[in-house]
C-alpha positions as CSV (number, residue, x, y, z in Angstrom):
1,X,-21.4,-39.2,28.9
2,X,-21.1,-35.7,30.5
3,X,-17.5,-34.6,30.6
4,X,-17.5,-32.1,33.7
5,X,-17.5,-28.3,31.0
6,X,-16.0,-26.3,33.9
7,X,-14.2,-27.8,36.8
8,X,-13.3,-24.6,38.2
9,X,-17.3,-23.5,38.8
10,X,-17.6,-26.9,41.5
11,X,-14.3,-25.6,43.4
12,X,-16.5,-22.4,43.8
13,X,-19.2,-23.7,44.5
14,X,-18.0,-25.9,47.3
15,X,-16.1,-22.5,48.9
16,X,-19.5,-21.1,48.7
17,X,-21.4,-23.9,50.2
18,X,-18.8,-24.1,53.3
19,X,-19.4,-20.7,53.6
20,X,-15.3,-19.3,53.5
21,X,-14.2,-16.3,52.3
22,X,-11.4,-17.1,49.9
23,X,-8.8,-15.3,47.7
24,X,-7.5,-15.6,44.7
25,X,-3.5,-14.8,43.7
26,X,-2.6,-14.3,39.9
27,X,1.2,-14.6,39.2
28,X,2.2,-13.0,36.4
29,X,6.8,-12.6,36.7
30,X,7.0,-14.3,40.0
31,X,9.5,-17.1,38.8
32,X,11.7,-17.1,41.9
33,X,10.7,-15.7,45.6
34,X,11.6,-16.0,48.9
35,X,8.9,-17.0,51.5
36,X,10.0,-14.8,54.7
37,X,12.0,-16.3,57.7
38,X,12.4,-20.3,55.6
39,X,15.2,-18.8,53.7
40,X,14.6,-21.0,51.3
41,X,14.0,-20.1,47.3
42,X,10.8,-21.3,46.0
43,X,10.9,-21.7,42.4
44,X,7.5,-20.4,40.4
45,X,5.9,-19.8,36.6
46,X,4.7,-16.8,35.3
47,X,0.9,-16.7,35.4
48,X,-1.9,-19.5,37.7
49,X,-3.9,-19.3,40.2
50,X,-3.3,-20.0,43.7
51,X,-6.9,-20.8,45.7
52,X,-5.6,-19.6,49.3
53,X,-8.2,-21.6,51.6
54,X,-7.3,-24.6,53.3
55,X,-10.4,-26.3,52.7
56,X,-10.7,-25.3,49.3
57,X,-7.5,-27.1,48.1
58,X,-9.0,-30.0,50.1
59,X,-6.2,-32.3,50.5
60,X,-6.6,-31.7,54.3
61,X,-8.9,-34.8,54.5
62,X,-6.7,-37.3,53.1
63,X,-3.2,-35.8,53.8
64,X,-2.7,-37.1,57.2
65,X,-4.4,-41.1,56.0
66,X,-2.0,-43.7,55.8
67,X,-2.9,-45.6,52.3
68,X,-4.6,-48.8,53.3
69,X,-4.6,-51.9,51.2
70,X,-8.0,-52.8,49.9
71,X,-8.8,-56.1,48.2
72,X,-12.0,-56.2,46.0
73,X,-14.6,-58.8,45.1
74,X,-14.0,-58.6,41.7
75,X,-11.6,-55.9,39.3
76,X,-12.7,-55.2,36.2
77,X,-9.8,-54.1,33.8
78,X,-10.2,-52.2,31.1
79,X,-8.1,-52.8,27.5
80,X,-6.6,-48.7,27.3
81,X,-5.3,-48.3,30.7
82,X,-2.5,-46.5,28.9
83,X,-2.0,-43.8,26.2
84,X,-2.3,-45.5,22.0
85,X,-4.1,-48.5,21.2
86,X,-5.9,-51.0,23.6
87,X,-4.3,-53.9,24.6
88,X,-5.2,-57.1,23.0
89,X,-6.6,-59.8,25.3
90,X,-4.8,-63.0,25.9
91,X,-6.9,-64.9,28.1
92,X,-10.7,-66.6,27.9
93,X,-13.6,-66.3,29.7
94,X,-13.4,-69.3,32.6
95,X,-9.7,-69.0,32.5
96,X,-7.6,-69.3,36.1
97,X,-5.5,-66.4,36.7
98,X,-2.2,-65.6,38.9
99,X,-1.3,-61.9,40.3
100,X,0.9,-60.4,37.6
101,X,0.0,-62.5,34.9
102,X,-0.4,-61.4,31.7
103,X,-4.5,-61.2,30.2
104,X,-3.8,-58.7,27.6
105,X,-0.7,-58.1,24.6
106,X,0.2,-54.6,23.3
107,X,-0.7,-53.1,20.3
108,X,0.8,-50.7,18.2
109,X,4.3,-48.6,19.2
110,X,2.9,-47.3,22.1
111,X,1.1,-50.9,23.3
112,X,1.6,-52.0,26.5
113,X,1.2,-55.6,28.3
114,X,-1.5,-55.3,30.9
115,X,-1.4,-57.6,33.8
116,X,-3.7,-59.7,36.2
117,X,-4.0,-57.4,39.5
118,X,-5.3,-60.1,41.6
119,X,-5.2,-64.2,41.3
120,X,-9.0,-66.0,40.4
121,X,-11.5,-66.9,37.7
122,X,-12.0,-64.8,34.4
123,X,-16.4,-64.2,34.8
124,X,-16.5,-61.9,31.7
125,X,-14.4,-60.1,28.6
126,X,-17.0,-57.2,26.9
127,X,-17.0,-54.0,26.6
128,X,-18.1,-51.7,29.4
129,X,-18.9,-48.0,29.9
130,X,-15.6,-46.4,31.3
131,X,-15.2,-42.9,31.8
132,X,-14.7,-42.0,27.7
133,X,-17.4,-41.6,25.0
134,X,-17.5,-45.4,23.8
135,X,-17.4,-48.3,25.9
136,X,-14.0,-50.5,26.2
137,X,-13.1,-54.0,25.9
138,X,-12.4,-55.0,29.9
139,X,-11.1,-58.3,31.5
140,X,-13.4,-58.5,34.7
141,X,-11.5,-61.5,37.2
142,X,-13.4,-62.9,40.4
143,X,-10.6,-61.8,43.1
144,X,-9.8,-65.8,45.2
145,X,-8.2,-63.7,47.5
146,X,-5.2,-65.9,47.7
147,X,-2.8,-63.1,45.3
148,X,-1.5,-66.5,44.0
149,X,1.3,-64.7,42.1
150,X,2.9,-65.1,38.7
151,X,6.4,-66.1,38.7
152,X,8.5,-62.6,38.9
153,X,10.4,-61.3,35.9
154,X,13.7,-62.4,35.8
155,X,16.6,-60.7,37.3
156,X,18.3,-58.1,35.6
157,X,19.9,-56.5,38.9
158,X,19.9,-53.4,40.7
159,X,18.3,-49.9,40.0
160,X,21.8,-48.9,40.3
161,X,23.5,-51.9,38.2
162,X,21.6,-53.4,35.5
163,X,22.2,-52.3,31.9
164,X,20.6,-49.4,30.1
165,X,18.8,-51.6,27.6
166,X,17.4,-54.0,30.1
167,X,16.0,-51.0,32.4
168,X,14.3,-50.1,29.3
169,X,12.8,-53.7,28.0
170,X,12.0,-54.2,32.0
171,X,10.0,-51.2,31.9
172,X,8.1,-52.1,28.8
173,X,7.3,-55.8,30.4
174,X,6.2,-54.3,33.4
175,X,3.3,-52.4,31.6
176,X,5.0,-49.3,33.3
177,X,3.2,-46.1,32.1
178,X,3.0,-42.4,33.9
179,X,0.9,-42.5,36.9
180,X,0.3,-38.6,36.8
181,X,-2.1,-38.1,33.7
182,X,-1.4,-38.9,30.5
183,X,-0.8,-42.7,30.8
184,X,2.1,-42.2,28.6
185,X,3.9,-45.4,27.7
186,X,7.5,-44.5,30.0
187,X,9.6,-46.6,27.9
188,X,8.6,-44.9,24.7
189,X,9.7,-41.3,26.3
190,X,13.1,-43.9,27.1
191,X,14.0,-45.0,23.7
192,X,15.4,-41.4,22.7
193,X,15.6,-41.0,18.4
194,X,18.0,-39.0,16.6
195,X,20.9,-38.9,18.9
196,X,19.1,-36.4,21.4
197,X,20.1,-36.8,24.7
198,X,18.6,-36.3,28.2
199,X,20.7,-34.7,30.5
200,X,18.6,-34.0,33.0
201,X,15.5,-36.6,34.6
202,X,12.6,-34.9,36.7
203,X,10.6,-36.4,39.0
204,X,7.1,-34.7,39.4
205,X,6.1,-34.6,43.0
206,X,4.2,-31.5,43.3
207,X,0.7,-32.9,43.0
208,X,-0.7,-29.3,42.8
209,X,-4.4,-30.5,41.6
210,X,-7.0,-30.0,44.3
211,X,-8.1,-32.5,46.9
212,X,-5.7,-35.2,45.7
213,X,-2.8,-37.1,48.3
214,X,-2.0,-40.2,46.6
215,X,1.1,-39.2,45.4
216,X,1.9,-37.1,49.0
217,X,1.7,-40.7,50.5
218,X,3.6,-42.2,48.0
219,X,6.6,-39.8,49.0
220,X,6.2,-40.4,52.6
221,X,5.6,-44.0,52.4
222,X,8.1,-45.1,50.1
223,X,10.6,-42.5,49.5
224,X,13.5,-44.9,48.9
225,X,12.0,-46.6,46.3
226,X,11.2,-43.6,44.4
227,X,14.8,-42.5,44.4
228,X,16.1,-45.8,43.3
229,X,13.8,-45.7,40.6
230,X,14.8,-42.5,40.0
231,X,18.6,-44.0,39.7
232,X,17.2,-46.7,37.3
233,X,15.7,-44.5,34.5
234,X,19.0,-41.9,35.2
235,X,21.1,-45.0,34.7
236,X,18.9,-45.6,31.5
237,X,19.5,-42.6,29.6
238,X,22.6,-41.8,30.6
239,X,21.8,-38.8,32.8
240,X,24.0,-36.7,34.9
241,X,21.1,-35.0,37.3
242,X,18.0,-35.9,39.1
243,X,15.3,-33.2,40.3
244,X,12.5,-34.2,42.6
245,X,10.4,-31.4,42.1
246,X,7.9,-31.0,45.2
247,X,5.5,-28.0,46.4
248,X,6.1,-26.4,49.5
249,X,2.8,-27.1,51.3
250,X,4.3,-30.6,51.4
251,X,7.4,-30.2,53.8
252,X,6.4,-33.7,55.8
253,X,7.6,-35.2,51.6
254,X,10.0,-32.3,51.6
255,X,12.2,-33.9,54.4
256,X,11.5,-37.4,53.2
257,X,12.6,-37.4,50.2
258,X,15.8,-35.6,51.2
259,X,16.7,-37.7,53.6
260,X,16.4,-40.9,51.2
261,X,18.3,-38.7,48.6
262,X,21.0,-38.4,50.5
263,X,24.6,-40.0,49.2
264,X,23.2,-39.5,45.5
265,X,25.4,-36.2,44.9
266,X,23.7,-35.9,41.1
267,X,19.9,-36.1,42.7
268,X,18.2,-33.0,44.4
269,X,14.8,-31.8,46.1
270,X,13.2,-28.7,44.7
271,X,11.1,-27.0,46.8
272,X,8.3,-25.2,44.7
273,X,5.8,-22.3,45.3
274,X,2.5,-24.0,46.0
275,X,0.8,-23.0,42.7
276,X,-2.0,-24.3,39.9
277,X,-0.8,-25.8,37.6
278,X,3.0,-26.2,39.1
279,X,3.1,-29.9,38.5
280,X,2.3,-29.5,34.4
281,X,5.1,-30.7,32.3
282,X,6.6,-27.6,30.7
283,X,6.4,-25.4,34.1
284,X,8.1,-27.9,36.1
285,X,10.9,-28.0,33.6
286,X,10.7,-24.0,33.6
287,X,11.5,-23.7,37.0
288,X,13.0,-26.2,37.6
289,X,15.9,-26.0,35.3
290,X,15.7,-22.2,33.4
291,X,14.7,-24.1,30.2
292,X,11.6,-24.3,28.1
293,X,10.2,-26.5,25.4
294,X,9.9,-24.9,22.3
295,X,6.6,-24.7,20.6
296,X,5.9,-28.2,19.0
297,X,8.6,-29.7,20.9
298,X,8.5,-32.3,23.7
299,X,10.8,-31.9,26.8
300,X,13.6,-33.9,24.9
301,X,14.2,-31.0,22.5
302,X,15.5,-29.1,25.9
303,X,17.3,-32.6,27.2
304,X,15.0,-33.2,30.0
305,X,12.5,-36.4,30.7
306,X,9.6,-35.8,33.0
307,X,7.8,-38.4,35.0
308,X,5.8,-39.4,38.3
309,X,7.0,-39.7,41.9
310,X,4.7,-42.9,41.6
311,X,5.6,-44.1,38.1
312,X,9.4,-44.1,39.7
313,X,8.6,-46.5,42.2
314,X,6.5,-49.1,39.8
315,X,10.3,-48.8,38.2
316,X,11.9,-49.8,41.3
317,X,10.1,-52.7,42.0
318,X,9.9,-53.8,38.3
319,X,13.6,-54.3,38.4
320,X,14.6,-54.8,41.8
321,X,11.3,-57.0,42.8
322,X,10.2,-58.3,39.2
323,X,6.9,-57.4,39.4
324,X,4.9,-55.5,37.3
325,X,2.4,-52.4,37.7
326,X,-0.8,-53.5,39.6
327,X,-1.5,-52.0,42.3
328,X,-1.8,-48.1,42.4
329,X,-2.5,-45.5,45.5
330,X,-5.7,-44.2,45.0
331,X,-7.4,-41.0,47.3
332,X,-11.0,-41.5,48.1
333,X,-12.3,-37.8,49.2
334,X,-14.9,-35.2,49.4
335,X,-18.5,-35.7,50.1
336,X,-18.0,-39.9,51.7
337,X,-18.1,-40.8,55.4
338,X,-14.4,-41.6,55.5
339,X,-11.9,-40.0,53.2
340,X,-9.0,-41.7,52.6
341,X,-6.1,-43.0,50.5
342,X,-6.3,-46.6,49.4
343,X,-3.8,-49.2,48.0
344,X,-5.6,-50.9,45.3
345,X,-5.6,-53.3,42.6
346,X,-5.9,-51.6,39.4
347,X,-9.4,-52.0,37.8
348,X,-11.1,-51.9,41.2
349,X,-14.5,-50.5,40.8
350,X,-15.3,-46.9,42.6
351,X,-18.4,-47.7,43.9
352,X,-16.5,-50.7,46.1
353,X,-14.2,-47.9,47.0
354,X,-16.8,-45.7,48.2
355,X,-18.3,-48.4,50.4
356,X,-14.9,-49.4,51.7
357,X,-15.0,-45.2,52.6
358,X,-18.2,-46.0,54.8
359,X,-20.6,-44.6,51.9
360,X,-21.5,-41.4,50.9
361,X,-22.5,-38.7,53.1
362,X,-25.8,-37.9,52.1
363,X,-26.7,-37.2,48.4
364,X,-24.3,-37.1,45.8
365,X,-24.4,-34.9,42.5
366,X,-21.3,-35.6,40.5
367,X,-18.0,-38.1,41.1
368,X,-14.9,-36.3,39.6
369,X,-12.2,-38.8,38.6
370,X,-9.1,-36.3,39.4
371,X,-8.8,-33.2,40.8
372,X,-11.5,-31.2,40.7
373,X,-9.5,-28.6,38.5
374,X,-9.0,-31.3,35.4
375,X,-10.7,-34.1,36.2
376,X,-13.9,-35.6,34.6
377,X,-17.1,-36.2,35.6
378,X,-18.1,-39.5,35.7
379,X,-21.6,-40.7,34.4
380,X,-21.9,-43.0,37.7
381,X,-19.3,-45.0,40.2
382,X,-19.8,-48.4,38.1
383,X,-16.3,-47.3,36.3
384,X,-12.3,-48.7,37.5
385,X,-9.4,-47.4,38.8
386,X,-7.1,-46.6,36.2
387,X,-3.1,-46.4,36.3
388,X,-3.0,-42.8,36.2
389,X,-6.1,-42.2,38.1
390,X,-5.2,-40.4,41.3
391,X,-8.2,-39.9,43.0
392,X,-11.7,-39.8,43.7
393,X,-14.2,-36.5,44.7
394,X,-17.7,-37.2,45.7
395,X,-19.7,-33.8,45.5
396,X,-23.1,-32.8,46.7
397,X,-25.6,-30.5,44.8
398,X,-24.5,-27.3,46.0
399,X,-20.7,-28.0,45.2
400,X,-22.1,-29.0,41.5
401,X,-23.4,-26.5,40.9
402,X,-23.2,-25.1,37.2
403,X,-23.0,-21.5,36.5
404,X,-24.5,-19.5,33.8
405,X,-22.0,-18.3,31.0
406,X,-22.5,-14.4,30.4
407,X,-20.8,-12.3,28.3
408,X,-17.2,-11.4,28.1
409,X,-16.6,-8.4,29.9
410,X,-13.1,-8.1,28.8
411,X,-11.2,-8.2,31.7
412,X,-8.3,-9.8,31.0
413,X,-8.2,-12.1,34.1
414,X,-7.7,-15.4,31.5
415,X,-4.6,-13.9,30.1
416,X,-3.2,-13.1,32.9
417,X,-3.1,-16.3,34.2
418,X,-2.6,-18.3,31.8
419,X,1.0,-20.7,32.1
420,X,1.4,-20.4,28.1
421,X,1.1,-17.0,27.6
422,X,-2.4,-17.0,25.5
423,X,-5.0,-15.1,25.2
424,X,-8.4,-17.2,26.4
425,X,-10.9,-14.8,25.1
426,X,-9.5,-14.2,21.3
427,X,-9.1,-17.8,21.5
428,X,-13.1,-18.5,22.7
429,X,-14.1,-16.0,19.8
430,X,-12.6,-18.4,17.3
431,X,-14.4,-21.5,19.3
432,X,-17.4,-20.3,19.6
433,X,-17.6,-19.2,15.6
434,X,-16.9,-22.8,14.7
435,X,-13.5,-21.5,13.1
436,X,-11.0,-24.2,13.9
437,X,-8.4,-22.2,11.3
438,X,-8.4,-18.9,13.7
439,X,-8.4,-20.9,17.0
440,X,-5.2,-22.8,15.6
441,X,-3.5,-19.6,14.5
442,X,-4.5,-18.1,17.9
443,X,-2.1,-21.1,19.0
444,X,-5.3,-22.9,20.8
445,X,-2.8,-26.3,20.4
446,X,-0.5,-24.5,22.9
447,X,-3.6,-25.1,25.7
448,X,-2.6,-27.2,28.2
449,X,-6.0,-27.6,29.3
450,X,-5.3,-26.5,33.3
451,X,-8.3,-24.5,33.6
452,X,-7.0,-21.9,35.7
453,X,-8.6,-19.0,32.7
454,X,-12.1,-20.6,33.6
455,X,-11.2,-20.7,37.3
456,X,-10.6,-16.6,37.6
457,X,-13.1,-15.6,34.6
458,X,-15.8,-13.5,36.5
459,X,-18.4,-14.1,33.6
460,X,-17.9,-17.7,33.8
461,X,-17.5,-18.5,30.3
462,X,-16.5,-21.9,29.6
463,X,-13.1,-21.3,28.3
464,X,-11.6,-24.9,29.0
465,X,-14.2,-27.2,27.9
466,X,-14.4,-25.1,24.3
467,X,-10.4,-25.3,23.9
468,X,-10.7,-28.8,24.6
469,X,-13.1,-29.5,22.5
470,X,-11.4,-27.5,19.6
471,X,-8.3,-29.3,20.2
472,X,-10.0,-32.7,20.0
473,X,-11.6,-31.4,16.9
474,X,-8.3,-30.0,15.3
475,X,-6.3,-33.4,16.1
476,X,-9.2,-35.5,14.5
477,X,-9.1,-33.5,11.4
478,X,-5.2,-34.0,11.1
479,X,-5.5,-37.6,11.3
480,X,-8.8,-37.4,8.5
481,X,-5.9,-35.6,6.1
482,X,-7.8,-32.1,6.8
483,X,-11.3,-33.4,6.5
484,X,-13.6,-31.8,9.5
């Protein structure tokens, strides 16, 4: 499978093929700054990019599409919808299934149940190509289109009355994981060891990758339910202060969110510079509270828990409606007849999606699953919908275009703009001499893989796809006890 090696060259090639002049702004100390005659602070990182033109950040095609529900022929679920080990499935082939039910068991500490996302017949259980290097074990059910649903979970109460522990175990039933990237099982990051505490819980609504609206919708369409499940994992661990982080080209989400906020005195809306990469973890929690995560740390080692504006409202209704995660919003965009943002089951094919989008407008070279900054290419639309999977962008041959790497010209550009403070081109050196030792001493771990050195690198060297790679390499060897 061809993993996309440098998202950033497509989002150039598309200004070029539109034919707009377009700028690029690096950051370097701009943490706080005040956008003239708003009179409002807009909180920043040091280092990113900013692409300036409209239709280069491309969200204008969805942002204004109501999500609409879509109902497929058939899903197709695969086993590692979340972060750790596939789920185990429960079910046979020929089996009758309800909405909700659940076809799979977890396994391993980070295992998660996964759930039927529409009522019919089990047709087939094998292993199918998804968008990773080896095929996965996936549940594929003929949709009845009845949503014959499971019973719902039992009641436990209210986002803002149920008890700590039973937020938690409801979380884990629900198959709840983060619906922003990762996939990380959300009541692992819940069950907090050695006594450290969360003081702060922040949700991430800045959805600062390219061309996607899902989560832009989300806000707008369902802003109470993202603050009560907002209450709900407060409520869980104990927290005294909710942030709902959002960038400032989304005032529409701005304004919805703090009208449903309002009467929560320990919840606020944070209005961010509109910046790549302002929704990663450990900026958000820069700016957003004056901390940062120490090297080797996780965002609990500073008392703060980060999650989705979307992965909030799967809480609310696990607890206040007992039903679990099924159903995600998913944008369709880019090079189809009809962009827009759909309600789906999870494990809907794309290539039904892109039909329900009226087609594709004219040839297509490469589907990106994501934005277009850290998403991967996909070897063809005969893969599903995912629970972190935001959106979809269809590209034609001139926006796919792949540039030829030259030589370093030592420039600089990479450091300054990288969010962690590295230097991309040392880094590459190591890469490219096979020397995983140097790269790790260069702090290549550190990477948080955003692509914004490859997006302002005039030679076009391939600086994200090689720290990737090394990364993937350096993990591997650490679990092989320091075998290569």
């Amino acid at each position: 499978m061809n993993l996309l090696p440098l998202k950033t060259q497509k989002i150039r090639a598309e200004l070029f093929s539109l034919g707009k002049k377009y700028v690029i702004m690096i950051f370097n100390a701009n943490i706080i700054s005040r956008k003239e005659g708003d009179g409002l602070l807009k909180r920043s990182f040091k280092g990113g990019v900013h692409p300036l033109s409209r239709t280069h950040e491309g969200k204008y095609l969805t942002r204004n599409k109501a999500s609409q529900p879509f109902s497929p022929e058939y899903v197709c679920i695969p086993m590692n919808l979340h972060l750790g080990a596939p789920s185990e499935p429960c079910v046979s082939k020929g089996d009758t299934v309800k909405l909700g039910q659940v076809i799979a068991t977890p396994v391993g500490f980070l295992g998660l149940p996964i759930h039927a996302t529409c009522s019919g017949e089990v047709v087939d259980i094998s292993e199918k190509q998804q968008l990773g290097p080896k095929k996965v074990m996936c549940i594929t059910i003929k949709n009845d289109g009845l949503d014959t649903r499971e019973d719902c979970l039992p009641d436990i109460g209210t986002c803002a009355t149920a008890a700590p522990k039973d937020i938690v175990e409801r979380i884990k039933q629900a198959g709840i994981c983060g619906m922003g990237g990762a996939a990380f099982p959300l009541h692992v990051k819940l069950m907090i060891q050695d006594e450290k505490h969360a003081d702060t819980i922040i949700l991430n609504g800045a959805e600062c990758e390219t061309h996607l609206t899902s989560d832009f919708r989300t806000m707008l369409e369902s802003p109470e339910d993202i603050v009560n499940g907002l209450v709900a994992i407060m409520r869980a661990m104990d927290s005294e202060n909710g942030i709902i982080a959002i960038e400032d080209n989304k005032p529409e989400a701005i304004a919805a969110m703090k009208k449903a906020v309002e009467g929560h005195k320990d919840i606020e809306v944070v209005a961010l510079k509109t910046k790549y990469p302002q929704g990663s973890e450990k900026q958000l929690i820069t700016v957003t509270t004056g901390r940062e995560v120490p090297r080797g740390k996780l965002p609990i080692d500073c008392g703060v828990i980060v999650t989705n504006v979307a992965t909030a409202a799967a809480v609310k209704a696990a607890i206040e409606d007992g039903l679990p995660l099924t159903h995600r919003i998913t944008t369709v965009t880019g090079r189809v007849k009809n962009p827009c943002n759909l309600y789906v089951p999870i494990g809907t094919v794309v290539k039904d999606m892109i039909e329900f989008a009226g087609g594709y407008e004219g040839r297509i070279a490469k589907l990106v699953a994501g934005g277009m900054m850290t998403g991967p290419a996909a070897p063809n639309d005969d893969f599903s919908v995912t629970k972190a999977m935001g959106g979809i962008v269809a590209l034609n041959a001139k926006e796919a275009i792949s540039y030829e790497e030259k030589p370093c010209i030592r420039c600089a550009r990479c450091a300054s703009v990288c969010p962690m403070g590295l230097n991309p081109a040392r880094i590459k050196q190591y890469c490219d001499a096979n020397d995983m030792a140097g790269a790790k001493e260069n702090n290549v771990m550190d990477c948080i893989v955003c692509g914004c050195c490859s997006f302002t690198c005039p030679a076009n060297r391939f600086l994200t796809a090689a720290f990737k790679n090394m990364k993937d390499r350096i993990t591997l060897a650490s679990r092989l006890g320091g075998k290569k």
